[in-house]
LUMZANU-773545 format. One record per atom (N, C-alpha, C, O, CB): y, x, z. Coordinates in pm, whole numbers, plus 32768, in hexadecimal, padded with zeros to 4 digits. Atoms other than C-alpha are relative to their C-alpha. Glycine has a CB too. Example, Ala and Ser with C-alpha at 12.3 -4.5 7.8 and 13.67 -1.06 7.14 Angstrom:
BEGIN
7F8980598000 7E3E84CE830C 8078805A8000 807680C28042 80037F9D807D 7F897FAE7FFA 7F96855782CA 806D7FB38049 80DC7FE6805A 802E80297F72 
This chain:
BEGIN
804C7FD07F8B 6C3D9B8B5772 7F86804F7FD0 7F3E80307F71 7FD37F89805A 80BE7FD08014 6AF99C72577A 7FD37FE38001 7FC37F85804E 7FA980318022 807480707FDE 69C39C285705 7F9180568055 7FA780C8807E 7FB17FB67F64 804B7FA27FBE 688F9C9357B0 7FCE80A17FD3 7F7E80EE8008 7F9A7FB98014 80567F558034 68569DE956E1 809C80407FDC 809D80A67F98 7F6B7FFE7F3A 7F997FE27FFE 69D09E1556E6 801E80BC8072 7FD380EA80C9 803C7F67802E 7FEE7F797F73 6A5F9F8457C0 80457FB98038 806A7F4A8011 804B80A57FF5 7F9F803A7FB1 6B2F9F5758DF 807B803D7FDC 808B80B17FB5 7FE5800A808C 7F6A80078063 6C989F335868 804D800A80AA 80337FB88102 80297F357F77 7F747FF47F8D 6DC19FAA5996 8064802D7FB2 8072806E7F4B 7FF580718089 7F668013801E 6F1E9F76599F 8027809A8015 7FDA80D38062 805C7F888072 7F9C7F7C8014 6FFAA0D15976 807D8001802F 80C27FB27FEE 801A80207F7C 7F6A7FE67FD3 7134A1105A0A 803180537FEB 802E80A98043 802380008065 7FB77F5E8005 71FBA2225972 806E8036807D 80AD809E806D 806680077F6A 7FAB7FC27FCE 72CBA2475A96 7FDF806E8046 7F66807C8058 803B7FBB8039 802F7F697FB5 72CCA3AB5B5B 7F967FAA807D 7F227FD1808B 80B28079805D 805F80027F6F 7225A30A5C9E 7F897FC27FC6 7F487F7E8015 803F7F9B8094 8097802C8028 70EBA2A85BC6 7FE1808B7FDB 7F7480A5800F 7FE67F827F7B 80227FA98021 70E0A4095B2E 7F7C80428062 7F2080628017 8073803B7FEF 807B7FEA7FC3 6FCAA4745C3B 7F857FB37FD2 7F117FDC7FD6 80127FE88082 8091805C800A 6EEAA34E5BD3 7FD180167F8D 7F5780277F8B 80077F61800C 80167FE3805C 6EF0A38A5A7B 8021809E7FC9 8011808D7F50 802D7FA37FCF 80007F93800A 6F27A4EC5A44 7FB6804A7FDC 7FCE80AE7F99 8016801B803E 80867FAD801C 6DE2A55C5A30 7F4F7FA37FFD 7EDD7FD07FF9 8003807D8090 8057803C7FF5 6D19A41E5A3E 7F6F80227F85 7EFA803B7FA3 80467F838005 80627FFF8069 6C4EA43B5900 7FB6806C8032 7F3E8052803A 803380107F6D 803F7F7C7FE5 6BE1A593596F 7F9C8011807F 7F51806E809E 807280628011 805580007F99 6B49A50E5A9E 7F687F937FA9 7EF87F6E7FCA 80627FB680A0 8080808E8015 6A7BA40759CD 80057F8D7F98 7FC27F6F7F35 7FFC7FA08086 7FCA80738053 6B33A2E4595F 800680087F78 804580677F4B 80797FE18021 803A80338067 6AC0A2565810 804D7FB57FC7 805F7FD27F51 7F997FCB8016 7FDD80797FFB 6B7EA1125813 809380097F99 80A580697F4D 800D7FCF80A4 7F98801F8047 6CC6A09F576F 8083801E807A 8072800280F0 7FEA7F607FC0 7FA180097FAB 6E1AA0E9580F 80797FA07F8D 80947FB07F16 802B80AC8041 7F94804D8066 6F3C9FBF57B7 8048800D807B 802E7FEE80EF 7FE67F557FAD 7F687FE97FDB 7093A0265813 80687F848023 80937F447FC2 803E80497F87 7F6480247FCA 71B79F6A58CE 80237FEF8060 7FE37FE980C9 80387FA87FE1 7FB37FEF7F5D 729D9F5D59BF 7FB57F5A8054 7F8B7EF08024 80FB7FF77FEC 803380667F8E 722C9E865B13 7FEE7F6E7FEA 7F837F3C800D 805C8003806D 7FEE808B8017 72839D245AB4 7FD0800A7FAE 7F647FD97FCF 80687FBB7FFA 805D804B8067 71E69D0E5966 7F5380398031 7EF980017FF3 803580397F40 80587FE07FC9 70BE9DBD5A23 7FB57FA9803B 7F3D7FA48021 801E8047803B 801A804C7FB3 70979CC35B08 7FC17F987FA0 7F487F807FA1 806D7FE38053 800D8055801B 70BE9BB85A24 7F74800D7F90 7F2C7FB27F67 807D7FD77FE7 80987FAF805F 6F989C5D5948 7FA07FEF8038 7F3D7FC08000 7FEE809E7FE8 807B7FE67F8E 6EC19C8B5A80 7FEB7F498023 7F807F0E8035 8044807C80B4 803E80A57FDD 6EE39B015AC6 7FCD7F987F86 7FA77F237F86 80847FA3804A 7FE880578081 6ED89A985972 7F72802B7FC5 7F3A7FEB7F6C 8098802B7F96 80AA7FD9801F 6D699B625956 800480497FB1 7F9A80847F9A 7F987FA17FD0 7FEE7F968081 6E019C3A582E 7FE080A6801D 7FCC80FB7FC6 80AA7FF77FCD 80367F757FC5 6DAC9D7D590C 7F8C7FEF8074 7FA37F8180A5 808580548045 803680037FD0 6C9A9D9F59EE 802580388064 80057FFE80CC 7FBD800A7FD5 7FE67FB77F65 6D2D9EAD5AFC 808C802F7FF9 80B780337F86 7F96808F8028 7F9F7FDA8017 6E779F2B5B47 8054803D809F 803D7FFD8105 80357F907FAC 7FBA801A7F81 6F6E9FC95C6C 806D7FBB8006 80DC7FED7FF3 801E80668038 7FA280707FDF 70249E8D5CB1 80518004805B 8059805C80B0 7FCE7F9C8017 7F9C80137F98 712B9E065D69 7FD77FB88096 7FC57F3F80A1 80697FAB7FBC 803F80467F9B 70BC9DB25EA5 80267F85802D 7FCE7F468067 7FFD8042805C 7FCA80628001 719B9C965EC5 7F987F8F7F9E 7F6A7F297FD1 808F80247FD5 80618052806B 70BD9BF35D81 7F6E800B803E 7F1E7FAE802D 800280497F56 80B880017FAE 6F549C5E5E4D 801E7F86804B 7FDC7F29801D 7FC280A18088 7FEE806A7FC1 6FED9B485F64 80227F7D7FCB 7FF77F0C7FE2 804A801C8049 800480928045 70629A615E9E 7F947FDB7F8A 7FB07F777F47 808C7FEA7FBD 8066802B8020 6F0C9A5F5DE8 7F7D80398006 7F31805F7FAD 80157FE57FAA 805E7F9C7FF1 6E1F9AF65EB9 7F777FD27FD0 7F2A80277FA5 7FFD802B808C 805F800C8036 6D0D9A295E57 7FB7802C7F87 7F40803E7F6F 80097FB58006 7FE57FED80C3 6D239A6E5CF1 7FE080C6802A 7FE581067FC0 81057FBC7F9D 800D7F737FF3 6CE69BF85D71 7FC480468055 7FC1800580BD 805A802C8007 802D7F8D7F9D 6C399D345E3A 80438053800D 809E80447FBC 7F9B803F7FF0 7FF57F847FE4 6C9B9E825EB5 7FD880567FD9 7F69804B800E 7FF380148048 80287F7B7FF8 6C439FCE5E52 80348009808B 809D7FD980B5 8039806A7F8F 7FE97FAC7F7F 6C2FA0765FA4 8031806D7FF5 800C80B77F99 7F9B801B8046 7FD67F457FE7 6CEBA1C7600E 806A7FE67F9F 80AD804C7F8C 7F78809F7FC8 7F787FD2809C 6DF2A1A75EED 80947F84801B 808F7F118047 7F957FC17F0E 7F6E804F7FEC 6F6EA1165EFA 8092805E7FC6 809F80D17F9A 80147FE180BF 7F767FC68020 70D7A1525EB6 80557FF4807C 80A97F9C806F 80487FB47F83 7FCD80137F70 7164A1696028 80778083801A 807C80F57FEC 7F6B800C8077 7F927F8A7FDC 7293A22360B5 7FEB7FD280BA 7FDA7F6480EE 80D47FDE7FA1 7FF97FC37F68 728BA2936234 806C803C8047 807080AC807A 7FAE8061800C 7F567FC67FF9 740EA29C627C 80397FEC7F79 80257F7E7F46 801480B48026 7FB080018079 74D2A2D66141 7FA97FF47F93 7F4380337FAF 805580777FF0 80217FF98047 744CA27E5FDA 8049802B7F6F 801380447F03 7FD37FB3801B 7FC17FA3807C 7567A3055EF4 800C7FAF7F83 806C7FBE7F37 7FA080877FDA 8009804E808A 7529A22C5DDD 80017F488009 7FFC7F067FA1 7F6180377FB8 7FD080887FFA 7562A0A55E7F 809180138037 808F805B809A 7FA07F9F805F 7F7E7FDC7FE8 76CFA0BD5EB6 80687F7E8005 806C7F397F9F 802580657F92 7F8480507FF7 77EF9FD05F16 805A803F7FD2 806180AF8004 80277FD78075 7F857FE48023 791CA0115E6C 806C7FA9802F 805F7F318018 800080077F84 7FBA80717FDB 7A599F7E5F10 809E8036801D 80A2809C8062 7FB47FBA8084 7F607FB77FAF 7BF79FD65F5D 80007FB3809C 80647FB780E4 80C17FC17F92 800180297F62 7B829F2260B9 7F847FE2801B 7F277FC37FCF 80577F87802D 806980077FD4 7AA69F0F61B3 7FA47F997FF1 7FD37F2D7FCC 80128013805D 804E80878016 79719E2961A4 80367FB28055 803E7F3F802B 7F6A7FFD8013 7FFC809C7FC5 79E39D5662C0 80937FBA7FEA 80CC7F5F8026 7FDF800180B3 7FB3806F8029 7AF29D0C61EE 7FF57FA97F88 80597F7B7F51 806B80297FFB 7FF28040808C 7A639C5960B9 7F937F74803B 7F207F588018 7FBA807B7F5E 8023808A7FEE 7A0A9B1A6143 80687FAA7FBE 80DE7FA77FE0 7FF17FDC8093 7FA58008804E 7A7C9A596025 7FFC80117F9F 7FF27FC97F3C 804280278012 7FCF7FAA8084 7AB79B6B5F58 7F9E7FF57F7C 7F267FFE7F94 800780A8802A 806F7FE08056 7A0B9B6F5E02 7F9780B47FC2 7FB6811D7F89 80497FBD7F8E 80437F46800E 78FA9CAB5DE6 7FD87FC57F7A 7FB47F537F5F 7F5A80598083 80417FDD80AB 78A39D0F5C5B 7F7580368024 7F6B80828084 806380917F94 80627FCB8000 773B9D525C2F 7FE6802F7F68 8025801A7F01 7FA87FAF8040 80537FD880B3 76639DE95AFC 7F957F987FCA 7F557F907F61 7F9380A58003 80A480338026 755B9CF85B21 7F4F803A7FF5 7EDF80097FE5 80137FE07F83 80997FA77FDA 744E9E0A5B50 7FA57FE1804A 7F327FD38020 800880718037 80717FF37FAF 73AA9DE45C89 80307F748065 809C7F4D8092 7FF080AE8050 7FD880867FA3 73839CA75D53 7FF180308067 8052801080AD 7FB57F7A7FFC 800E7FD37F6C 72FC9D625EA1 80A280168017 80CD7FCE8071 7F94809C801C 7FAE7FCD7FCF 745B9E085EA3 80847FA37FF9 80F57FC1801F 7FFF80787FCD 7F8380357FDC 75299CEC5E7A 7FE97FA78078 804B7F6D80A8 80407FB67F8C 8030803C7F89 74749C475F9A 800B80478075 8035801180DC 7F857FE07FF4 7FBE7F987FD2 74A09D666039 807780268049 8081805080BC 8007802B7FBA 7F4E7FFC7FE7 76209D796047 801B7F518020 808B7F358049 807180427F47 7FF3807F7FE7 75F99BF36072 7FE1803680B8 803A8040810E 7F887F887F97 80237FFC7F6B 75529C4161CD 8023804D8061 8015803580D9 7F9A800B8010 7FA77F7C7FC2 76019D7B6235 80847F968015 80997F738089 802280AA7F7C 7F6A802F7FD0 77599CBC6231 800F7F968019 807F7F68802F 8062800C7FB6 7FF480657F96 76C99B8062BB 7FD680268082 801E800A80E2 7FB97F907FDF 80367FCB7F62 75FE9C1863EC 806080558032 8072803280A7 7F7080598006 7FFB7F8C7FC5 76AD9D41643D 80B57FE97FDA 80F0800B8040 7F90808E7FBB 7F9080067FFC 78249CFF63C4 80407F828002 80A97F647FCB 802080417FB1 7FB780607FEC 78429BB9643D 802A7F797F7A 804B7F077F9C 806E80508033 7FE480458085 78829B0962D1 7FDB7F747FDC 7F607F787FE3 7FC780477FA2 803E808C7FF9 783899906298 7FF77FC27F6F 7FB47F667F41 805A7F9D8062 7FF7802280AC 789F998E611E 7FE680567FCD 802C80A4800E 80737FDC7FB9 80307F868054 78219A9F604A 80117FC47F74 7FE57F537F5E 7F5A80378020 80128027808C 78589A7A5EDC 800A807A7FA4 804D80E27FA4 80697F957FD8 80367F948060 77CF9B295DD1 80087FDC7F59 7FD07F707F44 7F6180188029 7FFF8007808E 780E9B3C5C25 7FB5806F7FB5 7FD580E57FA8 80897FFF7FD5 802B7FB380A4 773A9BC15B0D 806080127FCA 80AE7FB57FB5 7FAC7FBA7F91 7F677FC5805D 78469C715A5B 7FC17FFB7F74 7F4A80167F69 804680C48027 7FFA7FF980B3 78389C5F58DE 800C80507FC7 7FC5806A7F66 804E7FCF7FBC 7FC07F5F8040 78F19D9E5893 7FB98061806D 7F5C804880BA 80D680198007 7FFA7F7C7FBF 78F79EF3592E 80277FC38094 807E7F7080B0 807880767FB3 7FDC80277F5E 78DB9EDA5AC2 804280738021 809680658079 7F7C7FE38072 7FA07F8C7FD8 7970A02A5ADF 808B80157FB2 80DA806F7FD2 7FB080837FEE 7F6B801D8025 7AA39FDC5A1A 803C7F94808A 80A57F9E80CA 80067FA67F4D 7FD380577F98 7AA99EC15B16 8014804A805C 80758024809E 7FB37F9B8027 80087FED7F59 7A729FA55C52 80B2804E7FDF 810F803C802F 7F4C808C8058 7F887FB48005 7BABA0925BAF 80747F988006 80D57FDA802A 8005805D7F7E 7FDC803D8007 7C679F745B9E 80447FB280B5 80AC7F7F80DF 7FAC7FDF7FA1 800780277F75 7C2F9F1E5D0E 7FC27FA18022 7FE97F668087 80627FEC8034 8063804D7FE2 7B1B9E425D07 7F91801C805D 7F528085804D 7FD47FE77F9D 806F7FCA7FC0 7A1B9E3D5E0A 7F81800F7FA4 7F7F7FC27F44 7FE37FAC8074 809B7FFB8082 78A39E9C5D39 7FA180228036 7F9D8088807A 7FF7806A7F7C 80967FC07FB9 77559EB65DA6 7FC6805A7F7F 7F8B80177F2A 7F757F6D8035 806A7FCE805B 76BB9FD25CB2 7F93802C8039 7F96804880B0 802680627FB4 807A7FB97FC9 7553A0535CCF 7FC780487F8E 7FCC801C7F1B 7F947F9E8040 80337F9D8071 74A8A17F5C12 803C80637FD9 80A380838015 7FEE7FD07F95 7F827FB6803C 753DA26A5B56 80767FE47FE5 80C8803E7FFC 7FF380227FA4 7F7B80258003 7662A1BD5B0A 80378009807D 80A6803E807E 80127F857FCE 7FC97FCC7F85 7697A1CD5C89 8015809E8020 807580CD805C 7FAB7FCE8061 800F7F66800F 7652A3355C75 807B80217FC9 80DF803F800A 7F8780367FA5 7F6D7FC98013 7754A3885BA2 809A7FBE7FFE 80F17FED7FB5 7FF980347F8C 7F7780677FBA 7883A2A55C14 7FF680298059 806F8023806C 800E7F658013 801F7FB97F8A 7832A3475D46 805580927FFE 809780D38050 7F5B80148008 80087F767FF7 785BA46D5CCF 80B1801C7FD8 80DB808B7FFB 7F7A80467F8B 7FC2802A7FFF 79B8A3F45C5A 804E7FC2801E 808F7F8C7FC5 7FF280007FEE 7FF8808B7FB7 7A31A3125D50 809F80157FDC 80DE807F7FE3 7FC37FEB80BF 7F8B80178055 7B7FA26D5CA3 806E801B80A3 80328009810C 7FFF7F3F7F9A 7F8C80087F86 7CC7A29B5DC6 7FFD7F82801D 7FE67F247FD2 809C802B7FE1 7FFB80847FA4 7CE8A1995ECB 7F8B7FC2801F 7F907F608069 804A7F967FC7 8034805C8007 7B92A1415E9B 7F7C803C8060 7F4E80A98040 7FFA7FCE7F71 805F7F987F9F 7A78A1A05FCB 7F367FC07FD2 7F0E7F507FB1 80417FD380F0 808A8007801F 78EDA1B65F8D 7FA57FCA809C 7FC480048104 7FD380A77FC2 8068802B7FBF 77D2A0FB606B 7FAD7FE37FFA 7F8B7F747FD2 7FFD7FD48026 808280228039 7692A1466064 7F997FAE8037 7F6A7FC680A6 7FC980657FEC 8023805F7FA0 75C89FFB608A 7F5480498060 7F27800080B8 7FEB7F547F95 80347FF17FAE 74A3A0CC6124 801B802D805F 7FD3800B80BD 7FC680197FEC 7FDA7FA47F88 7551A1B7621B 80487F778074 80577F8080EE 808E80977FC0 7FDC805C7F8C 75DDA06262AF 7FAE7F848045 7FD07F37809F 80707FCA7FD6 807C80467FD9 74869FAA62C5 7FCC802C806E 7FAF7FED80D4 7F9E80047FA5 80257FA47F95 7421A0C3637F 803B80288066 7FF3807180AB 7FE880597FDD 7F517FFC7F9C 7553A0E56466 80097F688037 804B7F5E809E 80B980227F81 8018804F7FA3 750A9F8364C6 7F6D7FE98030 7F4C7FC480A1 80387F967FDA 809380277FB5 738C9F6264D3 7FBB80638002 7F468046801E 7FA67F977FC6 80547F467FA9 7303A0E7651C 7FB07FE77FBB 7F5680367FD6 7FBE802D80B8 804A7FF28031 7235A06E641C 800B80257F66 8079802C7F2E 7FCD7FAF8027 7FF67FE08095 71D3A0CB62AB 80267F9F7F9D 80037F2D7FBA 7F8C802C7FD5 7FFB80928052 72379FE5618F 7FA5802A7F73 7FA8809C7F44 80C17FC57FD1 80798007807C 71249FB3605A 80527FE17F8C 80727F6A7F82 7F7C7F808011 7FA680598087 71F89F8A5F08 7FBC7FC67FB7 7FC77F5C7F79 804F80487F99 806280538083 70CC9F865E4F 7F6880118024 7F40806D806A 801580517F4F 80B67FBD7FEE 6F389F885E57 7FC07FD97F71 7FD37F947F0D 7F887F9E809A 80697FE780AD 6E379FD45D52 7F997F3E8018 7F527F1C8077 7F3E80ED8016 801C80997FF9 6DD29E395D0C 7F9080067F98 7F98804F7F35 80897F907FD8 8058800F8073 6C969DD95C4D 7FFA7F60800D 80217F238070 7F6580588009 8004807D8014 6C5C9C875BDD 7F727FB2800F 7F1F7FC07FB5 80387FF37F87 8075802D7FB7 6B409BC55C98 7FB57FDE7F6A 7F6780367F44 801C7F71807D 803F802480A6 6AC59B1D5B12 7FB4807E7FCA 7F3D807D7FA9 808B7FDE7F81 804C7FBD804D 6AA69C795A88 7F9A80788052 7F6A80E18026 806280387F9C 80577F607FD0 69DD9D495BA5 7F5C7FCC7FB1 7F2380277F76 7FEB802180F8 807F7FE1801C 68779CAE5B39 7FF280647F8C 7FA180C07F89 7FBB7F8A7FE7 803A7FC48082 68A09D2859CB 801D80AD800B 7FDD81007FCA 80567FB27F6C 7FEF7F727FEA 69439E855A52 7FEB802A806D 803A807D8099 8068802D7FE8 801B7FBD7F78 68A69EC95B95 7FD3806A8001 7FB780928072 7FB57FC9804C 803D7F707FF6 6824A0145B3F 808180587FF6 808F80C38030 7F8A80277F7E 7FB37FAB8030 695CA07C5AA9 804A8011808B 8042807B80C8 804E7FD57F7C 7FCF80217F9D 6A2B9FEC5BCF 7FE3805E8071 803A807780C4 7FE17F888010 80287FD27F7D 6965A0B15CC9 803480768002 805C80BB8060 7F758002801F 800F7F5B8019 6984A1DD5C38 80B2802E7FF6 80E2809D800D 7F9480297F4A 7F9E7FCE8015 6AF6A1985BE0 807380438098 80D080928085 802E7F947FA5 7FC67FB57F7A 6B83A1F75D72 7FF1806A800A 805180A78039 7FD97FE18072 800D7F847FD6 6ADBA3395D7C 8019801D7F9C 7FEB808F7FA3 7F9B80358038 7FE87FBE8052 6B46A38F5C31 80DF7FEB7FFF 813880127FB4 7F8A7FC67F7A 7F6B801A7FCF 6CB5A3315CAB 801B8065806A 808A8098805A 80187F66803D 7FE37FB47F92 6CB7A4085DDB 7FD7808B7FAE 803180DF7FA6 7FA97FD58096 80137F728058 6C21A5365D07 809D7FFE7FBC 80E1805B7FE8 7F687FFB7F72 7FA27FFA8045 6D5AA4EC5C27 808580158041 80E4805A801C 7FF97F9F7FBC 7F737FE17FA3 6E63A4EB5D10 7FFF80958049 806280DE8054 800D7F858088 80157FA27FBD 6DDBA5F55DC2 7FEB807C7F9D 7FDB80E37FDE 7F987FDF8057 7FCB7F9D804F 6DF8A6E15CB5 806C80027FD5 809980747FD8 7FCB80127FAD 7F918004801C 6F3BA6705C2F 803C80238083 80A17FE28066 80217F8E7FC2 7FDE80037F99 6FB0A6B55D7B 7FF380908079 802480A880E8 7FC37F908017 80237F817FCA 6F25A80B5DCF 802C80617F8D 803180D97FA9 7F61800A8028 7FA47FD38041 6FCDA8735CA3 80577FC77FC8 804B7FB27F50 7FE280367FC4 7F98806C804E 711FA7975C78 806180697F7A 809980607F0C 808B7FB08099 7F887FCC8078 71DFA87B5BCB 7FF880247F71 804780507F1E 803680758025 80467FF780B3 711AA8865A89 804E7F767FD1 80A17F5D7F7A 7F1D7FEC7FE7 7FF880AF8022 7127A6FE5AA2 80BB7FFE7FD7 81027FEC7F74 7FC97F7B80C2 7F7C802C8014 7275A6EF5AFA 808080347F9B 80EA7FF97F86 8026800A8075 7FBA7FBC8078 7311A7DD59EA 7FEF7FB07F85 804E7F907F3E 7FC780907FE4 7FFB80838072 728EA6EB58E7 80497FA38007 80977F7C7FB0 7F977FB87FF1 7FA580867FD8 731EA5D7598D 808F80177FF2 80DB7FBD7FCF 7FEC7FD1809B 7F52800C8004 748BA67C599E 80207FE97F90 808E7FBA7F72 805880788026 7F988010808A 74A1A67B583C 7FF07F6C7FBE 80157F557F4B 7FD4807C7F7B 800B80907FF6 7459A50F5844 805E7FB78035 80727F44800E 7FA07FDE803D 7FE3804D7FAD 752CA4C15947 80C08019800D 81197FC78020 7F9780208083 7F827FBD800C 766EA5C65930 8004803480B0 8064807D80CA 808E7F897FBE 801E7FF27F67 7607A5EF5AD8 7FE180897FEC 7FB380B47F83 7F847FA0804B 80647F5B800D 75A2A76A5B27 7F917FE88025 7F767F758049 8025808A805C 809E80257FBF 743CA78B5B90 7FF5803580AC 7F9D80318102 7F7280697F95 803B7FFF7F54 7487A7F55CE1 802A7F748054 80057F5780C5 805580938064 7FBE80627FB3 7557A6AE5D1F 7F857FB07FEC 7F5B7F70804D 80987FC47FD1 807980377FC1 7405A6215CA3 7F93800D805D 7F4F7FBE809F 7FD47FF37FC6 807F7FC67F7F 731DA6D75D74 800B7FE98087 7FAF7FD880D7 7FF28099800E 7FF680357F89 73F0A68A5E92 7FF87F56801C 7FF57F20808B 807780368028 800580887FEA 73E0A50C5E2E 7F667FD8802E 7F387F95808B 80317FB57F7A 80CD80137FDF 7245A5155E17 7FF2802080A0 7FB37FD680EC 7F7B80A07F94 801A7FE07F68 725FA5CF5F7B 803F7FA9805E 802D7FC280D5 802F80878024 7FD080647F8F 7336A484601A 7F617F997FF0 7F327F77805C 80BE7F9B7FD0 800E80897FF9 723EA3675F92 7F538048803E 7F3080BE8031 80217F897F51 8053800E7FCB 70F0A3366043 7FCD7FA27F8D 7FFD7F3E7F57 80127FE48085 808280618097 6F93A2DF5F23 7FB77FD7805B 7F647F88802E 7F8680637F6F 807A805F7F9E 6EC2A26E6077 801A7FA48013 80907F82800B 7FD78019807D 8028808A7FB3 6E5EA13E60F7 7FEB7FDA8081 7FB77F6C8095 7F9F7FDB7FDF 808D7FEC7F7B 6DDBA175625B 80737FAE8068 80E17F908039 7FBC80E6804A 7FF080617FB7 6E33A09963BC 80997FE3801A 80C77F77803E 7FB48018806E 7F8A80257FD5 6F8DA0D663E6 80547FBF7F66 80957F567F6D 8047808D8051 800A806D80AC 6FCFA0576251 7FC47F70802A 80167F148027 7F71804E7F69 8019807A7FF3 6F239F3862A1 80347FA88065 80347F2D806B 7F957FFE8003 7FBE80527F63 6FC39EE363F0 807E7FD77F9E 80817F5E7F89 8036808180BB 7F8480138038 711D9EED6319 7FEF7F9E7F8B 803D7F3F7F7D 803C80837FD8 80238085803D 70599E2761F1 80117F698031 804B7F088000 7F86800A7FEF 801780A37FC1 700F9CFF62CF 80A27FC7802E 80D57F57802F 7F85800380AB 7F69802A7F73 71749D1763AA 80457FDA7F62 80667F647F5A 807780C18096 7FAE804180A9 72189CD96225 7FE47FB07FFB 803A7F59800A 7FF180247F71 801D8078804A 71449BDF61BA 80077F818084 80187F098070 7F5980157FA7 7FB480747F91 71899B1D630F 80827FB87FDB 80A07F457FBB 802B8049808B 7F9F80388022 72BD9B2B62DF 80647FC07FA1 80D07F867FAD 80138025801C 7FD2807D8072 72E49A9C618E 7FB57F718012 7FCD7F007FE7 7FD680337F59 806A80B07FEB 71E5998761F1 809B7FC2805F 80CA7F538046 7F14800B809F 7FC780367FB4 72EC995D62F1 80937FBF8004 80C57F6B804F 7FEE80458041 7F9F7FF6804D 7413996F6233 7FF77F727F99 80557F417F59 7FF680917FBC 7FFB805080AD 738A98636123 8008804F7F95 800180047F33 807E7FA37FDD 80307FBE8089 737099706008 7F647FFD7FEB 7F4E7FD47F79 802E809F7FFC 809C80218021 71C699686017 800F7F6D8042 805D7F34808F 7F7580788052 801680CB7FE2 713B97E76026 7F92802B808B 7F797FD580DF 7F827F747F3E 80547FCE7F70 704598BD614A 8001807C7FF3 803280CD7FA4 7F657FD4801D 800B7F6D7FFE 6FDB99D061C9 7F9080667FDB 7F28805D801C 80158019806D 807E7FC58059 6EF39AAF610C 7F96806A8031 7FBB80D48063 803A80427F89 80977F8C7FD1 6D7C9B71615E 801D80657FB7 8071806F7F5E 7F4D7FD37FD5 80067F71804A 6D3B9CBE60FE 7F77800D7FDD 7F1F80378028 80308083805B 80BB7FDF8028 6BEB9CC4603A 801380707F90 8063807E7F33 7F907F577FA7 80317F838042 6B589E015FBE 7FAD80087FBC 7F4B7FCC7FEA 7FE2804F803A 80787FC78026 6A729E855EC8 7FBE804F806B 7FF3808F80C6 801480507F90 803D7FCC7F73 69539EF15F9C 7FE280947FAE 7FAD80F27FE9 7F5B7F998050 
């Protein structure tokens, strides 16, 4: 953990839908340390005190909101379709009651997610879900149902094996509740704001500068990224132009209506506040 004369240390996400946050951060300011990985070891970093800030899974803010704050204005939200949380399946959701779904283990919001989509909305009373071991997209070619998220959804997408149809879990959040769904928010850890409250303050507006240049020119960004990714840069530019980086009332209306309904569900032990850095 940091000590008091330590920088502030955030989590990294190489995937394309972080590319706005980090893109150009240093250039707005940021000083600090960036430590890299995908969502789940993120999380488990952010609870474990080994990072100080990070854009988390919003699923992990509820199930330990105490333990955390908000950056304001900033998120990973889709408004209809998000392109990159994806059901893979040779049948419809309201037929895998039962059925076993393959996951990656990445992101807990999104398997809660597809937990609550195909109990509320398709009727479902059994849902079952596996961490896969191997390759989940050998599984989906195979004819396995698979929840991917990220790039790997991206390009399986872009691929989709015969027989097998794509569903994206935000375009059907939004298709039942007119509202937005939050995948992720920028999380700081209540322990480390005294020793980085200057940095902290400063780090929101140096986040919105960053996006907001990566973003007024994607196609620089995103040309780097194709040769990262094997994606063209307009299929990225059009991915950055589905997901929503705000925060504001109708995000939060769709925050709360989630975290209800896992309180309600039995996946959260309650239901979780929303506290902010001021």
């Amino acid at each position: 953990m940091a000590d008091s004369d330590s920088i502030l240390t955030l989590g990294y996400i190489s995937y394309l839908n972080c590319v706005p946050f980090f893109g150009r951060i240093k250039e707005q300011g940021f000083v600090g340390r960036l430590v890299p990985g995908v969502p789940s070891e993120l999380n488990r970093m952010l609870q474990a005190g080994e990072i100080d800030a990070s854009p988390s899974s919003s699923f992990e803010y509820a199930r330990n909101w105490r333990d955390y704050l908000l950056l304001p204005g900033h998120s990973i939200s889709s408004i209809g379709s998000i392109a990159s949380v994806l059901l893979f399946s040779p049948v419809s959701p309201q037929h895998l009651g039962g059925v076993e779904i393959a996951l990656t283990g990445e992101s807990a919001t999104s398997v809660n997610l597809l937990e609550i989509l195909l109990r509320d909305y398709y009727g479902l009373s059994h849902v079952v879900t596996k961490t896969s071991g191997g390759s989940v997209e050998e599984l989906v070619r195979k004819g396995t149902p698979a929840l991917l998220i990220g790039d790997r959804a991206l390009k399986l997408a872009a691929a989709v094996p015969a027989g097998v149809k794509t569903y994206d879990l935000g375009a059907l959040w939004h298709q039942h509740s007119g509202l937005p769904f939050v995948f992720a928010l920028w999380m700081v850890r209540r322990a480390s704001l005294p020793r980085h409250r200057s940095a902290l303050q400063k780090l929101a507006g140096q986040l919105l500068c960053a996006r907001r240049e990566v973003l007024q020119q994607p196609h620089d960004f995103a040309a780097v990224a194709a040769q990262e990714t094997g994606l063209a840069p307009e299929e990225i530019v059009n991915y950055w132009n589905t997901i929503s980086y705000d925060l504001e009332d109708d995000h939060l209306r769709g925050l709360r209506l989630f975290f209800q309904r896992c309180y309600q569900h039995g996946l959260l032990p309650e239901n979780a506040n929303l506290d902010f850095i001021e």
